[in-house]
ZANU-183665 format. One record per atom (N, C-alpha, C, CB): x, y, z. Coordinates in steps of 0.05 Angstrom, whole numbers, padded with zeros to 5 digits, always signed. Glycine has a CB too. Example, Ala and Ser with C-alpha at 12.3 -4.5 7.8 and 13.67 -1.06 7.14 Angstrom:
<sites>
+00264-00114+00156;+00246-00090+00156;+00264-00066+00156;+00226-00089+00181;+00257-00045+00142;+00273-00021+00143;+00258+00001+00157;+00282-00012+00114;
</sites>
This chain:
<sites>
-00263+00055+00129;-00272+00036+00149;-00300+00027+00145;-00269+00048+00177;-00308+00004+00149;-00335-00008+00155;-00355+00009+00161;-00334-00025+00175;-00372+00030+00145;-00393+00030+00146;-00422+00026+00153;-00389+00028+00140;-00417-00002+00140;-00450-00017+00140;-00458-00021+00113;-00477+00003+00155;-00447+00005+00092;-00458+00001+00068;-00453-00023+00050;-00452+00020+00056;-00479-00029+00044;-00477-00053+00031;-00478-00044-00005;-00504-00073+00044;-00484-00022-00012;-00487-00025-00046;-00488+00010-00045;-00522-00046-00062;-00467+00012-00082;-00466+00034-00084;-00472+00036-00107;-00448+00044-00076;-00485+00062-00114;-00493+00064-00151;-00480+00100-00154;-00544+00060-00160;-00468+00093-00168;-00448+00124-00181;-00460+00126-00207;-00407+00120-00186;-00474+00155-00198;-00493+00167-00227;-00465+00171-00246;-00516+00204-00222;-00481+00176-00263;-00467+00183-00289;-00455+00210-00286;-00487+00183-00313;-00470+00229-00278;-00455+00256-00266;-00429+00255-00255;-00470+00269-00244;-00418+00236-00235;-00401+00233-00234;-00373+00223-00245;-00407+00230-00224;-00349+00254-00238;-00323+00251-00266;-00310+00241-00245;-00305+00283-00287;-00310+00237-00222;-00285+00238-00206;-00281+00214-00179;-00285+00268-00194;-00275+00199-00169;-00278+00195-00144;-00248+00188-00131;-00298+00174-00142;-00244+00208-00105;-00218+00198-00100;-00202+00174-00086;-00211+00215-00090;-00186+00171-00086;-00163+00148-00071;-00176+00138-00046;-00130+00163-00060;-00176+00113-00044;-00190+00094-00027;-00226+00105-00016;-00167+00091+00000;-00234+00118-00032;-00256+00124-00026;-00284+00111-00013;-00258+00131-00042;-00281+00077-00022;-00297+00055-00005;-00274+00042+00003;-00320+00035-00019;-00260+00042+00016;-00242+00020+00028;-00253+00011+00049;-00217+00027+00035;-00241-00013+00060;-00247-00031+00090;-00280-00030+00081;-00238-00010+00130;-00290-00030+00066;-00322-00031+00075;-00334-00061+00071;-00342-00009+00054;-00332-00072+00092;-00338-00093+00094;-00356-00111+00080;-00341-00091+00110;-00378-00094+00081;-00414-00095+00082;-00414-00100+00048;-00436-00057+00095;-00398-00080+00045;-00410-00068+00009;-00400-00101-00013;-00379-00025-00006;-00427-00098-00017;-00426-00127-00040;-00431-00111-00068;-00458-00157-00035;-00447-00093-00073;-00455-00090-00094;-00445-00054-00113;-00485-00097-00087;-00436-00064-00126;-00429-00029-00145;-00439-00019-00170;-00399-00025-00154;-00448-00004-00173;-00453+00005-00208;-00434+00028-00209;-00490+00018-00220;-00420+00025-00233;-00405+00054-00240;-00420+00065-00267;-00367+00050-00247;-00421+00088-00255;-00431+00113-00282;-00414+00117-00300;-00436+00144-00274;-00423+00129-00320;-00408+00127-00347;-00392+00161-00334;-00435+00126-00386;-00398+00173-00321;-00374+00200-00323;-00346+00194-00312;-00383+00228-00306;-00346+00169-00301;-00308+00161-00292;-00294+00154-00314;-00300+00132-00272;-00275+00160-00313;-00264+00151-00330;-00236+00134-00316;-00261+00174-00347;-00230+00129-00295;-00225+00104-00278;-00226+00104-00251;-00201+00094-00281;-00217+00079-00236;-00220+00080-00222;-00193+00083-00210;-00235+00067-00220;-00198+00104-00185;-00166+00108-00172;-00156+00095-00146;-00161+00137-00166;-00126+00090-00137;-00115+00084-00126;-00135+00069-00093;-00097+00105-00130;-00139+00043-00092;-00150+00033-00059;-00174+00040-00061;-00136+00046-00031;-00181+00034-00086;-00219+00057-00084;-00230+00033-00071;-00245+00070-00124;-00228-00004-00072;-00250-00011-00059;-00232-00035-00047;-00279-00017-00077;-00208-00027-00048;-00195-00040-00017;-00195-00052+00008;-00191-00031-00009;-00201-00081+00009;-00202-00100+00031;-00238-00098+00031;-00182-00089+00064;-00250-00091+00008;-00283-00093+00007;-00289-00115+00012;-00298-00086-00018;-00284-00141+00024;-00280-00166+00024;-00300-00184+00010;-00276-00172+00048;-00324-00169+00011;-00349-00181+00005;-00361-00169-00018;-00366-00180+00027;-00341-00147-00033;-00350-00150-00059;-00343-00163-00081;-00349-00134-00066;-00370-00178-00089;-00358-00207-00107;-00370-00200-00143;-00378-00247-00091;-00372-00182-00147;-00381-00169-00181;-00375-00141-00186;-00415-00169-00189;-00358-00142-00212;-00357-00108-00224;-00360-00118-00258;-00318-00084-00214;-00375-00092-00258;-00371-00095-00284;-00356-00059-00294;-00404-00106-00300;-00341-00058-00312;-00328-00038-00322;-00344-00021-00346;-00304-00049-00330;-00350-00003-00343;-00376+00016-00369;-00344+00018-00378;-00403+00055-00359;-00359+00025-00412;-00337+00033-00426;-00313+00059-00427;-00348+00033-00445;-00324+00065-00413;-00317+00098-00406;-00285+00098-00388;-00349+00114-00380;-00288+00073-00372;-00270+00068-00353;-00234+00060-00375;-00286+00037-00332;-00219+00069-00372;-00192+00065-00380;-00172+00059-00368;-00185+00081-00388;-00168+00065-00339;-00147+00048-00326;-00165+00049-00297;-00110+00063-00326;-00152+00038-00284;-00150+00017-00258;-00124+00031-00239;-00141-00022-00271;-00131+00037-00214;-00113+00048-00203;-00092+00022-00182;-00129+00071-00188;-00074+00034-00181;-00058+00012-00162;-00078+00002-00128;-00021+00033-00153;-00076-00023-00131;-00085-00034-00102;-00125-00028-00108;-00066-00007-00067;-00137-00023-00125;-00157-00018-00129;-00180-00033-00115;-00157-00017-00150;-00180-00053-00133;-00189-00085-00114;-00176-00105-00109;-00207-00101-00123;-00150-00099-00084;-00138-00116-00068;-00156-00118-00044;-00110-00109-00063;-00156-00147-00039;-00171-00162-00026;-00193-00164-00032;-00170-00158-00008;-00203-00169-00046;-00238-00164-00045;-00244-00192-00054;-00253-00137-00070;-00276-00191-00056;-00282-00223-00052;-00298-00225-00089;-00311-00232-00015;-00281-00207-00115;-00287-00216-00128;-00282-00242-00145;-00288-00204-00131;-00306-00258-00160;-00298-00281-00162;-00286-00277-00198;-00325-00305-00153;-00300-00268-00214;-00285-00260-00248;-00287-00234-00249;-00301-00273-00278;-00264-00228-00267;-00255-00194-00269;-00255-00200-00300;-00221-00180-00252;-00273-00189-00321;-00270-00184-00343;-00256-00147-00359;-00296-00194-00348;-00231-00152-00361;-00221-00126-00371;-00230-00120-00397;-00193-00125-00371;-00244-00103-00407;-00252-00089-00429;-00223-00090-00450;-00262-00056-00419;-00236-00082-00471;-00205-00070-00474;-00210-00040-00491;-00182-00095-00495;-00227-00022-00472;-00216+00005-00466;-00206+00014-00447;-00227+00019-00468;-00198-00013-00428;-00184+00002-00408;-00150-00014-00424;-00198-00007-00367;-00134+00008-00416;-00107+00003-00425;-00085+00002-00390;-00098+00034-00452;-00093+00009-00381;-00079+00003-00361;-00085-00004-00334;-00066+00018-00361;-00066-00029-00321;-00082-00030-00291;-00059-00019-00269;-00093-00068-00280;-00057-00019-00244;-00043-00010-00232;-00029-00030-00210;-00055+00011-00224;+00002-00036-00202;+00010-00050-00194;-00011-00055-00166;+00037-00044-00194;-00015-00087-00160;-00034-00103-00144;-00069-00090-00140;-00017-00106-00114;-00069-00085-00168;-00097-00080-00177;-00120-00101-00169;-00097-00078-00208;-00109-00131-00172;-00129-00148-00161;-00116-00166-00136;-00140-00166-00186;-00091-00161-00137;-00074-00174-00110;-00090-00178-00090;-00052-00158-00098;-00091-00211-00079;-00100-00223-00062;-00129-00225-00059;-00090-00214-00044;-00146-00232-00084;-00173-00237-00088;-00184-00266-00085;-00178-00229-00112;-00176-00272-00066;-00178-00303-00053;-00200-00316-00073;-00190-00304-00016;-00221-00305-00081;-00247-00316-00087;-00232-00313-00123;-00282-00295-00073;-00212-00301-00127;-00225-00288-00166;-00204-00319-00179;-00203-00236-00186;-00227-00330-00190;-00222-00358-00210;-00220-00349-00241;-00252-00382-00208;-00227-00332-00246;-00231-00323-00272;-00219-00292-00274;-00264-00326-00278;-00196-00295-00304;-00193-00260-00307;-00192-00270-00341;-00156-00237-00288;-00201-00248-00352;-00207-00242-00380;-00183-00208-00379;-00249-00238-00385;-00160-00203-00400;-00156-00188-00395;-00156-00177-00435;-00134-00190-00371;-00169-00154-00431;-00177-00150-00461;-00145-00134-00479;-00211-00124-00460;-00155-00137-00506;-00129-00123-00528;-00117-00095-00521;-00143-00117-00562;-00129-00083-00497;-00121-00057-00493;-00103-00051-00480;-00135-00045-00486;-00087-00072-00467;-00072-00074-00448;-00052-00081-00463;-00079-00088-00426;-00020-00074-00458;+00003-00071-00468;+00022-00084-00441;+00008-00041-00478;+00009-00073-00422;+00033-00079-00397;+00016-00098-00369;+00048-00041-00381;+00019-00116-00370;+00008-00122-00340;+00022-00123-00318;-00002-00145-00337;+00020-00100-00304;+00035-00091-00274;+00041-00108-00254;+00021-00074-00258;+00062-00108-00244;+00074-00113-00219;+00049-00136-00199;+00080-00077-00204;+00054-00163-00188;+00028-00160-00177;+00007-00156-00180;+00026-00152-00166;-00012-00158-00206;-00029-00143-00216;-00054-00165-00197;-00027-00139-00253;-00047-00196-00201;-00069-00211-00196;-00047-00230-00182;-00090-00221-00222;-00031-00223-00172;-00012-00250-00147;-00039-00243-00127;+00033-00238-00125;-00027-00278-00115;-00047-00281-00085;-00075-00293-00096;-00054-00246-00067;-00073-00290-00122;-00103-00298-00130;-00116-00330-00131;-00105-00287-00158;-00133-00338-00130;-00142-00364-00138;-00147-00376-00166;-00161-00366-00127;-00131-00369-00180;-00139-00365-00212;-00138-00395-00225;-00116-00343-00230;-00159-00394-00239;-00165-00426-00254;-00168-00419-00287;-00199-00444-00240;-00169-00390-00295;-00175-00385-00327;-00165-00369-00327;-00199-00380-00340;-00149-00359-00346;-00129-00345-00351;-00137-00331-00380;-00104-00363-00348;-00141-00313-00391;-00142-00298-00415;-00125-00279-00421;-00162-00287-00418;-00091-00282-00435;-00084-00250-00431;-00091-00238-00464;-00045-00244-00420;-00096-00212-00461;-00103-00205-00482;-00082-00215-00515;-00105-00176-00474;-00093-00204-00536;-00072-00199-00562;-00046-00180-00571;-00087-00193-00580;-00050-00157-00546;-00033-00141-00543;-00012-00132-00519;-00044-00127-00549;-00015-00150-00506;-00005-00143-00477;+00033-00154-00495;-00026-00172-00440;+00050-00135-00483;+00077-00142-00494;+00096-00150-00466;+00091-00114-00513;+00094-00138-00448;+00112-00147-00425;+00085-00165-00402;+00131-00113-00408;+00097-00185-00385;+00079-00192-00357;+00099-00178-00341;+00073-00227-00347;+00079-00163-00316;+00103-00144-00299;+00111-00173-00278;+00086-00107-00274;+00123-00167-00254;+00142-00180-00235;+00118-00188-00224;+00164-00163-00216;+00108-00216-00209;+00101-00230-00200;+00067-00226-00204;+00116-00229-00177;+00063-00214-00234;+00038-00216-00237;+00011-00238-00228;+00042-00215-00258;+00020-00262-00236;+00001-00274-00227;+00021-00303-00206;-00022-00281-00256;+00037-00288-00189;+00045-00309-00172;+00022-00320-00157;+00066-00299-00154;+00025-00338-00141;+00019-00358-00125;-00012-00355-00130;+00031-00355-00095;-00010-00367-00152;-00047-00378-00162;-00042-00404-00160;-00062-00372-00197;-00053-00410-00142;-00053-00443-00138;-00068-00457-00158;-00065-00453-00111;-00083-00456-00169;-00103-00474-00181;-00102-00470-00221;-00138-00462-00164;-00082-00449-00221;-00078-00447-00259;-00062-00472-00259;-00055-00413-00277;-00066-00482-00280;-00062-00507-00292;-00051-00498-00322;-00090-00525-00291;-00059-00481-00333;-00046-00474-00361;-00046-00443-00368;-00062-00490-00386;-00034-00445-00387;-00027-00412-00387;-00019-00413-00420;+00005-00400-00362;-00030-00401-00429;-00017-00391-00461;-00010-00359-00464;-00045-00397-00488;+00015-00358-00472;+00021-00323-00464;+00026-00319-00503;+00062-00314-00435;+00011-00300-00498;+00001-00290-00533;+00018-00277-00546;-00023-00270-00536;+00030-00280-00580;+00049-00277-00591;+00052-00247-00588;+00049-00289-00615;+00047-00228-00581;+00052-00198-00578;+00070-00196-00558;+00027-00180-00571;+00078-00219-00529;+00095-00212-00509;+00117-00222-00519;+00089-00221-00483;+00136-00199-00504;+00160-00200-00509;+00180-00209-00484;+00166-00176-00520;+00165-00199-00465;+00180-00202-00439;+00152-00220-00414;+00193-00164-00428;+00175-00234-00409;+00165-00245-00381;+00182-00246-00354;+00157-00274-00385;+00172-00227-00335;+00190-00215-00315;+00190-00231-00293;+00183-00189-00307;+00210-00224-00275;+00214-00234-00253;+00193-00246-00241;+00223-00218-00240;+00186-00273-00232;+00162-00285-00218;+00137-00282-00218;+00164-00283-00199;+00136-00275-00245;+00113-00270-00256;+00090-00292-00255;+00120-00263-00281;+00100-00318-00253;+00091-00341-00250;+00095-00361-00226;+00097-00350-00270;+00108-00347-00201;+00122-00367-00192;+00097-00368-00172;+00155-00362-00184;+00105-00395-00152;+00085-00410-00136;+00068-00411-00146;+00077-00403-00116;+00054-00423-00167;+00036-00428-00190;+00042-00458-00180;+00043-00416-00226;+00043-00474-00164;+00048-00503-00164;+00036-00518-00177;+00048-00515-00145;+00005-00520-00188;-00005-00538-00204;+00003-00529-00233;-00034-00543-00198;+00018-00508-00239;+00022-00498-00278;+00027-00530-00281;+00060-00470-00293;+00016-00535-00307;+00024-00569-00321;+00033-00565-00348;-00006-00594-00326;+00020-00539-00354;+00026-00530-00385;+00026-00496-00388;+00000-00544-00406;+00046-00501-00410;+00045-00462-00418;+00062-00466-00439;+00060-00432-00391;+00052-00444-00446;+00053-00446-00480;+00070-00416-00487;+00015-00447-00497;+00090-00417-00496;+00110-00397-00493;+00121-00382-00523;+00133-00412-00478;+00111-00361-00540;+00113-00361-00566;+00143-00348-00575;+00087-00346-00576;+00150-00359-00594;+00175-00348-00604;+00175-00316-00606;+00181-00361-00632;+00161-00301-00604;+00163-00270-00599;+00168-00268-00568;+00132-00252-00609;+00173-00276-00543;+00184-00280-00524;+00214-00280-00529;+00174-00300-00513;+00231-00249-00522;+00266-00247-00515;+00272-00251-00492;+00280-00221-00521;+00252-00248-00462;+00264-00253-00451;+00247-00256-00424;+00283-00238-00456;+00263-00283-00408;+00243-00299-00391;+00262-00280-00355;+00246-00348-00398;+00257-00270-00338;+00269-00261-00321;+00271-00284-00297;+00257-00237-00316;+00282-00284-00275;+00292-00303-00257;+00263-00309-00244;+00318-00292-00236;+00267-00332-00235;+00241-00352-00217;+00213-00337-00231;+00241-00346-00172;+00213-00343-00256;+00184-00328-00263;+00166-00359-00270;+00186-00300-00296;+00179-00386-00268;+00160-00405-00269;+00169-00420-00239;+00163-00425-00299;+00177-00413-00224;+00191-00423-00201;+00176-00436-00180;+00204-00402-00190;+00170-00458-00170;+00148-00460-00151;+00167-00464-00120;+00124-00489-00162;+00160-00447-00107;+00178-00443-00079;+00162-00454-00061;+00186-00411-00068;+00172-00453-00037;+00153-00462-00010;+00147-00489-00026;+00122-00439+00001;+00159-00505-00039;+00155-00536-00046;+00170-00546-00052;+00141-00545-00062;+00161-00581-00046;+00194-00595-00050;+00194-00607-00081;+00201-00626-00023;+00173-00604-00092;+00168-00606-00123;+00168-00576-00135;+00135-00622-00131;+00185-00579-00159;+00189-00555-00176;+00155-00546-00193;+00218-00564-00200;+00156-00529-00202;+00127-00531-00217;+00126-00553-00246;+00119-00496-00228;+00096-00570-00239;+00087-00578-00254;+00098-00597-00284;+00075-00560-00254;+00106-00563-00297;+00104-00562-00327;+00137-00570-00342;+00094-00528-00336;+00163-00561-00315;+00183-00569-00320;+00197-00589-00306;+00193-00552-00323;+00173-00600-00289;+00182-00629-00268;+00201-00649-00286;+00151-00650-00257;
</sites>
C-alpha cells in the first residue's frame, strides 16, 4: 500500500527481495537495484503508477510474473542476461512507448507487455515462441518485424494492435495461432491485412 515513499536504492548486499514487496506505492518514482539480486520477483513494484525508469544491473536474470504491471514506465530495455520474464511482467504500462527485448530471451510470456502503449518494438535474435496475447492492445505499434529464430506466434499475441500497417513475418515461423493479428472492439480489421 501507499507509503509515501518516493525512491528506493537496494545495496548490493542485497540477494533477495520478496513477492510484491513495493507494491501500490504510489509515491515511488525512483529505484536503483544492487548487483546481489539476481531478479526480480513476482508484483515486486505493482500498480507503482509513478514509476517511470528501471534500469536492470547485469546480475538480474529473470523478471517475475506481474512485476511491473501498471506502472508508469515509459522504455523497458531487456538486457540480454536476463532470459526470462514472467507472464504480465509489463501488462498495462499505459505510459511504456518503447521495449527493447535483448538475445537472452527464448520465450516471451503470456501478456508480457498487453495493455501497453507501444510505438517501438525490438524483439530480440533469439526469442523462438511470442506467448498468448503478448503485446495485445498496443494501440500505437505500427510495425513489427518478428526475428528469424521464432517459430511460433500464439494466440492474440497481436490482437487489438489496430494501427499494425506492417509486419514482417519470417519463413522460420510454423505456426500462427487464432486472432493473434485480430483487431476486435472495431469495425475495421487490423491495418496490415485490410
Amino acid at each position: 500500500y501507499n507509503t509515501g515513499l518516493e525512491r528506493v536504492d537496494i545495496p548490493d548486499s542485497t540477494q533477495k527481495i520478496g513477492e510484491n514487496a513495493f507494491s501500490s506505492n504510489e509515491s515511488l518514482r525512483e529505484v536503483t537495484l544492487g548487483s546481489g539480486l539476481d531478479g526480480i520477483e513476482r508484483g515486486m513494484f505493482v500498480n507503482c503508477e509513478n514509476l517511470s525508469a528501471i534500469q536492470f544491473p547485469s546480475n538480474i536474470t529473470y523478471i517475475g510474473d506481474s512485476a511491473f504491471n501498471y506502472t508508469g514506465l515509459a522504455a523497458v530495455d531487456i538486457p540480454d542476461t536476463i532470459t526470462s520474464i514472467g507472464t504480465s511482467a509489463f501488462a498495462n504500462c499505459k505510459s511504456l512507448q518503447e521495449v527493447s527485448i535483448g538475445s537472452g530471451m527464448t520465450y516471451i510470456a503470456d501478456s508480457a507487455f498487453s495493455g501497453c502503449d507501444l510505438k517501438d518494438l525490438t524483439i530480440g535474435g533469439k526469442v523462438e515462441s511470442i506467448g498468448m496475447f503478448a503485446f495485445s492492445s498496443s494501440q500505437n505499434l505500427e510495425s513489427v518485424v518478428i526475428p528469424n529464430s521464432v517459430t511460433e506466434i500464439e494466440y492474440g499475441a497481436f490482437q487489438n494492435c489496430r494501427n499494425l500497417l506492417e509486419i514482417e513475418i519470417p519463413d522460420s515461423v510454423e505456426a500462427i495461432g487464432g486472432f493473434a493479428f485480430d483487431s476486435m472492439n472495431s469495425s475495421n480489421n487490423t491495418a496490415w491485412y485490410n
